[in-house]
C-alpha positions as CSV (number, residue, x, y, z in Angstrom):
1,X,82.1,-14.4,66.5
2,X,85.5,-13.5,65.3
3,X,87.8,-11.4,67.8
4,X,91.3,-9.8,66.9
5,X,93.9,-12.5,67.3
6,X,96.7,-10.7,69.4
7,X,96.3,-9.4,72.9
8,X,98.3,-6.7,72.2
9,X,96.2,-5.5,68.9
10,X,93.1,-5.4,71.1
11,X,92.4,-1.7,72.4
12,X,90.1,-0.8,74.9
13,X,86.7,-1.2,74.3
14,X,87.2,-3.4,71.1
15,X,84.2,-5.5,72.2
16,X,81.3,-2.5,72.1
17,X,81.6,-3.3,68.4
18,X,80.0,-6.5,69.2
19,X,76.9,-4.7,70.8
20,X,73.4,-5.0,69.2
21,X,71.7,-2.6,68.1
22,X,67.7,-2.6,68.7
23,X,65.8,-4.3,66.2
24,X,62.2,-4.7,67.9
25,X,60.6,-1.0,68.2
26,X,61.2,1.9,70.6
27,X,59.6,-0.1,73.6
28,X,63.2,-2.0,73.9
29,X,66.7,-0.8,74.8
30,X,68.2,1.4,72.2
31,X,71.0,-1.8,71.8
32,X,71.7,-4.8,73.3
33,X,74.8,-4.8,75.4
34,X,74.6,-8.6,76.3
35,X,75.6,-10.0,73.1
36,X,79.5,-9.2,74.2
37,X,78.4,-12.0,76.6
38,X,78.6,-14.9,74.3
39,X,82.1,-14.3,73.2
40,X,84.8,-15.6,76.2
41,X,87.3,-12.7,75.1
42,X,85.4,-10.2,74.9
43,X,83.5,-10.7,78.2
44,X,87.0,-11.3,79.8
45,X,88.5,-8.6,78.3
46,X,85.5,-6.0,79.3
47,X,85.4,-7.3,83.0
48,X,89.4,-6.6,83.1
49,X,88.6,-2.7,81.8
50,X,85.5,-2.7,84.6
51,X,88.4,-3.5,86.4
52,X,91.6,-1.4,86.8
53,X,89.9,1.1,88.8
54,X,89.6,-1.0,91.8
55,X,92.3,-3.5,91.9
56,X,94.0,-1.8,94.9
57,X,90.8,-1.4,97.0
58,X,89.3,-3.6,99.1
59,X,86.0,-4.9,98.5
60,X,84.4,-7.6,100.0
61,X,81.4,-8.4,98.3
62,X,80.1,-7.8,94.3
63,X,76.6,-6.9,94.1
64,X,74.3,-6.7,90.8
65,X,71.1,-5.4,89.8
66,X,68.4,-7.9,88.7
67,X,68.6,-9.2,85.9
68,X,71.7,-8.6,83.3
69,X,73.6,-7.2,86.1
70,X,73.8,-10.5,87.3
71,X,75.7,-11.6,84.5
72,X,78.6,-8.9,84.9
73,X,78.5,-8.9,88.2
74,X,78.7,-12.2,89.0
75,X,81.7,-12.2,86.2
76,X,83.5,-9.2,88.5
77,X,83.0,-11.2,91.6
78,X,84.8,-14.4,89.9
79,X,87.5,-12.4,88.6
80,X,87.8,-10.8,92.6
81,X,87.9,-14.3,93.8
82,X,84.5,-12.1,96.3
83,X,81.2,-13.2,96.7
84,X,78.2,-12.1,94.8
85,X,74.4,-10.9,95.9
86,X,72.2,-10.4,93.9
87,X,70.0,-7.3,94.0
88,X,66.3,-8.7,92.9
89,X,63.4,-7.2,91.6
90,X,60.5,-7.4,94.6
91,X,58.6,-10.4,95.1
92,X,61.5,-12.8,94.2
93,X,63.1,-13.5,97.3
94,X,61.9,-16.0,99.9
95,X,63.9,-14.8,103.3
96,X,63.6,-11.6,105.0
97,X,64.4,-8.5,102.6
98,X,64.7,-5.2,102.8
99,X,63.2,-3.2,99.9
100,X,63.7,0.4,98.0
101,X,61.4,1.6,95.1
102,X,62.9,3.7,91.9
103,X,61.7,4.9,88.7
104,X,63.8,3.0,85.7
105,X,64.7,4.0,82.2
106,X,61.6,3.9,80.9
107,X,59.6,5.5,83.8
108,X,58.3,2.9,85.3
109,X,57.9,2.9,89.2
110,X,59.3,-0.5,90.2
111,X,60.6,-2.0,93.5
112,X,63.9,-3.9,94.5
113,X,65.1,-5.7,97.3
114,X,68.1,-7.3,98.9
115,X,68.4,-10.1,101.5
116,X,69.1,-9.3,104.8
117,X,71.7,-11.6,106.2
118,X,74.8,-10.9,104.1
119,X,75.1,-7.2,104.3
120,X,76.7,-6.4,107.6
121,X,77.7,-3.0,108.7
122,X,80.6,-2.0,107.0
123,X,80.5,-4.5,104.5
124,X,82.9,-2.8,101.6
125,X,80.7,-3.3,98.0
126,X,81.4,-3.0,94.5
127,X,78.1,-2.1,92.8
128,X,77.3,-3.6,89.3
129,X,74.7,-2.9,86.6
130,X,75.1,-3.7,82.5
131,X,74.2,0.0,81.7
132,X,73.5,3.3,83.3
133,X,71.0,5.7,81.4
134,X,68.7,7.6,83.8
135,X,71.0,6.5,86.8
136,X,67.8,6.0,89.1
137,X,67.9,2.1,89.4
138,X,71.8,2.7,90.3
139,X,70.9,5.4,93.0
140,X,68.1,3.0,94.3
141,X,70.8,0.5,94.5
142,X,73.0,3.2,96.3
143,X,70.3,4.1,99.0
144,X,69.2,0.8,99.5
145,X,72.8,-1.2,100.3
146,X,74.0,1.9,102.1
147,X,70.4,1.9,104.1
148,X,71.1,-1.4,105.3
149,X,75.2,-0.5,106.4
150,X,77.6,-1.5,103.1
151,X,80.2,0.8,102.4
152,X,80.0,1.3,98.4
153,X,83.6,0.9,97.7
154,X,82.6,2.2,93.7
155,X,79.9,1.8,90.8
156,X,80.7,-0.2,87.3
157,X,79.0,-0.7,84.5
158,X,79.3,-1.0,80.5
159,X,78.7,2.4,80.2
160,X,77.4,5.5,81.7
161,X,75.4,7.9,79.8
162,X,76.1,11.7,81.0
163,X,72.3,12.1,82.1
164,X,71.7,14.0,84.9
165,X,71.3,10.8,87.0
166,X,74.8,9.5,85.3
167,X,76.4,12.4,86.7
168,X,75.6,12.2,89.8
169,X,76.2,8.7,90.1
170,X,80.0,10.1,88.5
171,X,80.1,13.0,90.8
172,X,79.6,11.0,94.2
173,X,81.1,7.8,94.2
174,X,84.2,5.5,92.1
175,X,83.1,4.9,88.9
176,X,84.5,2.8,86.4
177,X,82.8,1.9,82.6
178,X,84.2,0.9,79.2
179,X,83.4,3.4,77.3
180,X,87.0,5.0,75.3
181,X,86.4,9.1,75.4
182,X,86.1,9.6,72.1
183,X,82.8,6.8,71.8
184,X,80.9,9.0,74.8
185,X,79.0,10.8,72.8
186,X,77.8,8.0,70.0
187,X,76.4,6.3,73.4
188,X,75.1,9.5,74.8
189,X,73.4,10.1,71.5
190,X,72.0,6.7,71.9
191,X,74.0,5.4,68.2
192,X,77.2,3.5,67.9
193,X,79.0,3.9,64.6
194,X,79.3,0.3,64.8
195,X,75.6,-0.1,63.7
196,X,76.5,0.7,59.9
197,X,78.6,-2.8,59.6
198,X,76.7,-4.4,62.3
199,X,77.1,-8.6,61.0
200,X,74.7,-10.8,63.1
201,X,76.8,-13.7,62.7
């Protein structure tokens, strides 16, 4: 994958162009965010935007949300120079958990849970996740580190959708996403103009 060959001729965002859009039915995500992954730029250049919210706080600890939260996050926390825990879907972990249920994007009742013996009272945390549509695995993410005593220093993703969950993720804590303003409401609409030239290769 090509990207543009100056720094300076890359604006913000440039890499949501590399997104994919869903090709396997309406029981998938309406795109695939994870394909700005593969490309070393664009991955560096989207944790850098995730970024410049938070450069001047202190956080000691990145956490993401099972499973392509792991990916960012863990991306976040190298940048950081922080460590990174990893927020699992139930049943995975084999030391002593605690454990918060949600309803995700699709409606689903599901469980998560987190490790005990890291998150220490006070415990400053950047929270990541690849996407934010309905906002309640986020907010389960919320309850469930500040439950068990972390401070949640802010919440960064790809993108935020302005769903009622969204907004109150937006409304109540530090948010940072990649989304330019003028690209909001493509995502919101679930379409990226992008799609039309969309190249595989």
């Amino acid at each position: 994958m090509d990207t543009l060959e100056h720094p300076n001729e890359r604006p913000r965002g440039w890499y949501l162009a590399l997104m994919a859009p869903n090709s396997k039915g309406p029981s998938f995500a309406w795109l695939d965010p994870s394909r700005l992954y593969c490309n070393s730029q664009a991955l560096a250049d989207c944790v850098k935007d995730i970024l410049s919210p938070f450069w001047n706080d202190t956080i000691d600890l990145v956490a993401g949300i099972d499973a392509m939260g792991f990916i960012l996050g863990a991306s976040v926390a190298t940048t950081l120079g922080k460590g990174f825990l990893a927020v699992r879907k139930a049943g995975h972990l084999c030391v002593s958990s605690q454990q918060q249920t949600y309803t995700d994007y699709t409606g689903r009742e599901k469980t998560m849970e987190v490790r005990e013996d890291v998150l220490k009272p006070g415990v400053r945390v950047l929270l990541v996740d690849q996407w934010i549509e309905t906002g309640g695995t986020m907010k389960a993410a919320i309850q469930l580190l500040e439950r068990m005593g972390a401070i949640i220093v802010g919440v960064a993703a790809v993108a935020m959708e302005n769903t009622e969950g969204g907004k109150w993720i937006q409304d109540n804590y530090k948010c940072s996403h990649c989304i330019p303003a003028e690209l909001q409401k493509q995502i919101d609409q679930k379409y990226l103009d992008s799609f039309k030239s969309f190249k595989k290769s």
